[in-house]
C-alpha positions as a printed Julia matrix, in Angstrom:
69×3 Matrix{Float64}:
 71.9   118.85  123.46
 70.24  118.97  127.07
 69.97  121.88  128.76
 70.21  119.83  132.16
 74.13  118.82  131.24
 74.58  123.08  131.89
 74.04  122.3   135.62
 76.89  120.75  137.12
 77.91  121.55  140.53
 80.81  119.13  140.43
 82.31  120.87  137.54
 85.09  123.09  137.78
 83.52  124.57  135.0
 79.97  125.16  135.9
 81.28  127.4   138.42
 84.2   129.41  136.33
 80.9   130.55  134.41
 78.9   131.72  137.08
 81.82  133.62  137.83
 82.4   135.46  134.53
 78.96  135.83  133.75
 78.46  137.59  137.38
 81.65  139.26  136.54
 80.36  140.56  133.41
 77.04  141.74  134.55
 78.94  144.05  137.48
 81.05  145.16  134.84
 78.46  146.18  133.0
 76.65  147.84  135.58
 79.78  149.9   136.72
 79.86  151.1   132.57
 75.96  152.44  133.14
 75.86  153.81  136.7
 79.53  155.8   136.36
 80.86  158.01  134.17
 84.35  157.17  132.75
 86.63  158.28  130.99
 86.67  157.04  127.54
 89.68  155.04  127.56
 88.68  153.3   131.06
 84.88  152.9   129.1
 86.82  151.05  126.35
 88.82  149.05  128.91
 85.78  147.67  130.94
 83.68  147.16  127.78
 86.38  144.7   126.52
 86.82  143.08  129.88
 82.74  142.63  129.91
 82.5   141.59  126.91
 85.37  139.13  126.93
 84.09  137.94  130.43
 80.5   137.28  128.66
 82.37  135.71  125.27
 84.47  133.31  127.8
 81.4   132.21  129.55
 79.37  131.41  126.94
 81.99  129.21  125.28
 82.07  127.49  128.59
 78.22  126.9   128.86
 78.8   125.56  124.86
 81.43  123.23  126.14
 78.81  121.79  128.76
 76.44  121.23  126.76
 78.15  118.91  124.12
 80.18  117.27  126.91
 78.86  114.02  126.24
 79.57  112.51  129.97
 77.37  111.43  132.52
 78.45  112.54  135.92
């Protein structure tokens, strides 16, 4: 595994991961800066969490992608 195959402009991919991992650090943010209530703290937990879960798979997926672009 290369770590250089994880940057791929060109890739649809490279870029859906930016996405949800920026997605999942504002998420994340919002849970620490504002109080919720707990139901809407359990909703945005699972969305961060899901968004960071999601992302990583993606950044798995590009790094065993075996082509050369």
């Amino acid at each position: 595994m290369k770590l250089s195959r994880l940057y791929r402009p060109q890739d649809r991919r490279f870029w859906l991961m930016i996405v949800l991992n920026l997605l999942s650090a504002i998420l994340a943010w919002l849970l620490r800066s504002w109080p919720l209530v707990p139901l809407a703290t359990v909703v945005v937990a699972l969305f961060a969490l899901g968004n960071a879960a999601l992302g990583m798979f993606i950044a798995w997926d590009l790094l065993r992608d075996e082509r050369e672009d």
